[in-house]
C-alpha positions as CSV (number, residue, x, y, z in Angstrom):
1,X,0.0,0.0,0.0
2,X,1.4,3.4,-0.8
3,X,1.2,5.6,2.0
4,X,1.0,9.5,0.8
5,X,1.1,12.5,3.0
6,X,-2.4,13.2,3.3
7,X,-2.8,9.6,4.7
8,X,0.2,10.0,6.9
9,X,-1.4,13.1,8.6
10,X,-4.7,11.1,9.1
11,X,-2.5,8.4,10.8
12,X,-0.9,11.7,13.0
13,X,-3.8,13.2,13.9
14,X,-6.0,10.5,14.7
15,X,-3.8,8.4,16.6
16,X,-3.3,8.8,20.6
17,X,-1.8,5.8,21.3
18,X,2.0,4.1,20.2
19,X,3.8,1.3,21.2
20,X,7.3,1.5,20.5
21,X,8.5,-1.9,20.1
22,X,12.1,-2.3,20.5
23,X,12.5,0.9,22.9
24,X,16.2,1.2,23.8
25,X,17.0,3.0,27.4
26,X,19.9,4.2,26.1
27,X,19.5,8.0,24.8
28,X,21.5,7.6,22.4
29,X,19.4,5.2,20.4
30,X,16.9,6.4,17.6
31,X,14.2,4.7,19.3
32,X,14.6,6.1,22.7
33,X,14.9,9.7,21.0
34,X,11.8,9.3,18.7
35,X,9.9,7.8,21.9
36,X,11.0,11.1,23.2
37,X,9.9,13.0,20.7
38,X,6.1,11.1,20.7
39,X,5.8,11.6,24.3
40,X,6.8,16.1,23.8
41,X,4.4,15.9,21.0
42,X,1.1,14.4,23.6
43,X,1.1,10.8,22.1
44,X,0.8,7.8,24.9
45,X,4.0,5.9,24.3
46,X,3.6,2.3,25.9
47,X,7.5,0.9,25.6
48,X,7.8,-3.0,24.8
49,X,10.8,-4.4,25.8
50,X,11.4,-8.0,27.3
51,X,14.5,-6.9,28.7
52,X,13.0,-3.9,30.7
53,X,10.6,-3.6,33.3
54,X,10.5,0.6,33.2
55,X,11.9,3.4,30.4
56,X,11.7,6.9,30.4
57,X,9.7,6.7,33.2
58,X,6.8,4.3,31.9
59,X,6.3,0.7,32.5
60,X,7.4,-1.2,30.1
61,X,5.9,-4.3,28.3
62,X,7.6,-7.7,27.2
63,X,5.4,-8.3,23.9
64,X,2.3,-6.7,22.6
65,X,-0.3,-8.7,24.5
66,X,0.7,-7.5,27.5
67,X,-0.7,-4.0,27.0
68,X,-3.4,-3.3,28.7
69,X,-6.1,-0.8,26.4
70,X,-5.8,0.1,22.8
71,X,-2.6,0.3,21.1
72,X,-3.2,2.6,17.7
73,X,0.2,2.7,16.2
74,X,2.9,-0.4,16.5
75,X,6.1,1.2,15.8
76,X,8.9,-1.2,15.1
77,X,12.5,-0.8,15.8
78,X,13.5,-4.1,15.4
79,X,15.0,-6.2,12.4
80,X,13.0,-6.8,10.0
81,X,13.7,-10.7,10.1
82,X,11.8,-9.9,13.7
83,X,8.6,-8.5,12.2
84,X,6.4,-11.3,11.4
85,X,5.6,-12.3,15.5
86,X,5.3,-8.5,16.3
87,X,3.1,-8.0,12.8
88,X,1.2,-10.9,14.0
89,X,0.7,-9.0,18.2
90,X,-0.3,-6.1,16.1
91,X,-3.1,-7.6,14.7
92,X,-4.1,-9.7,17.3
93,X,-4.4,-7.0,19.7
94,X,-6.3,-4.6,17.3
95,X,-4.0,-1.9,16.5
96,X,-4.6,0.2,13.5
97,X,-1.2,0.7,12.0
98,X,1.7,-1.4,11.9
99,X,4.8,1.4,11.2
100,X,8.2,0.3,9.9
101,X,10.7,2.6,10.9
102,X,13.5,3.5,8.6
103,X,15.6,0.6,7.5
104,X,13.0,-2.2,8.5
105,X,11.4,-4.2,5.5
106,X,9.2,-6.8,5.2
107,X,7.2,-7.6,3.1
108,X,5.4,-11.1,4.1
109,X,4.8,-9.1,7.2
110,X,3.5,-6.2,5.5
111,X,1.0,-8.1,3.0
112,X,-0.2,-10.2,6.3
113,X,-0.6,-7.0,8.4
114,X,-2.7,-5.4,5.4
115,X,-4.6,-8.7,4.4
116,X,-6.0,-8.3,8.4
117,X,-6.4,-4.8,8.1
118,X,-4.1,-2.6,9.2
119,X,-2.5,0.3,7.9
120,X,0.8,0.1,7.3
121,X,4.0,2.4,6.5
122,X,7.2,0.4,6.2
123,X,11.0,2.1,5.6
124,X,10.0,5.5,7.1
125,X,10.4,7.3,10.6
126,X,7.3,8.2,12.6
127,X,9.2,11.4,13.8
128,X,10.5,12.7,10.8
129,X,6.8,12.8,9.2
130,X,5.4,14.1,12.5
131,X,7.5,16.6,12.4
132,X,8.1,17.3,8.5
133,X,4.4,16.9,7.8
134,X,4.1,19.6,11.2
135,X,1.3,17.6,13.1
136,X,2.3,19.2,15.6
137,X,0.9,22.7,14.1
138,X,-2.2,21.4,13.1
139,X,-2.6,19.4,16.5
140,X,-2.5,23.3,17.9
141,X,-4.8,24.3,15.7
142,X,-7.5,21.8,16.8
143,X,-6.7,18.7,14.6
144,X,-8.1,15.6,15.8
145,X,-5.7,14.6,18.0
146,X,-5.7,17.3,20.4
147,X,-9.6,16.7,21.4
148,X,-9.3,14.6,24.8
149,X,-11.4,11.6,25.3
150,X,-13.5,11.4,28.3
């Protein structure tokens, strides 16, 4: 599926909730500095990591079904030989997009994710479009995403 930007701002905007799978405590780490960024930007960022029990200050999860509520983005920073199981969580669990960051491909897991239908965006980073696509403009402006849910 070809993912433009019109469809990568609905995605933005009408998300509230992102598991980061694969969410490094180390700073240094492109997944611990895009969780960052999520979190500064008013997403919920639920970390999955078996090796952690806490990051950045939030519990942290061993796999996908151990999240408690609804999970709208599964954001992957593993290898992609590792996405199958995780694509697999993602649908199980009833998340609405399965996101590939940059450098993670594949396609088996893609199709699957798809053919259960779910949204996905493989080989791109959530916070570069958040902020290149400037979500977080339009989330001050009113977009769907800033309306709280009571």
């Amino acid at each position: 599926m070809e993912i433009n930007d019109e469809k990568l701002v609905a995605i933005l905007t009408g998300s509230r909730s992102i598991a980061v799978v694969g969410l490094s405590p180390r700073p240094e780490r492109p997944s611990n500095q895009v969780a960052r960024y999520l979190i500064a930007a008013g997403y919920r960022v639920i970390p999955v990591n078996p090796g952690h029990t806490e990051i950045l200050g939030l519990r942290c999860y061993g796999n996908l079904k151990d999240v408690p509520g609804s999970v709208d983005i599964v954001d992957c920073f593993r290898r992609s030989e590792s996405i199958p199981p995780i694509a697999e969580d993602a649908v199980a669990i009833g998340a609405r997009v399965l996101w590939l960051q940059l450098g993670v491909v594949n396609k088996e897991a893609a199709e699957r994710a798809e053919r259960a239908g779910l949204i996905v965006v493989v080989d791109r980073c959530i916070k570069i479009d958040h902020a290149v696509l400037g979500i977080g403009a339009r989330k001050a402006k009113g977009g769907a995403a800033s309306r709280s849910s009571s």
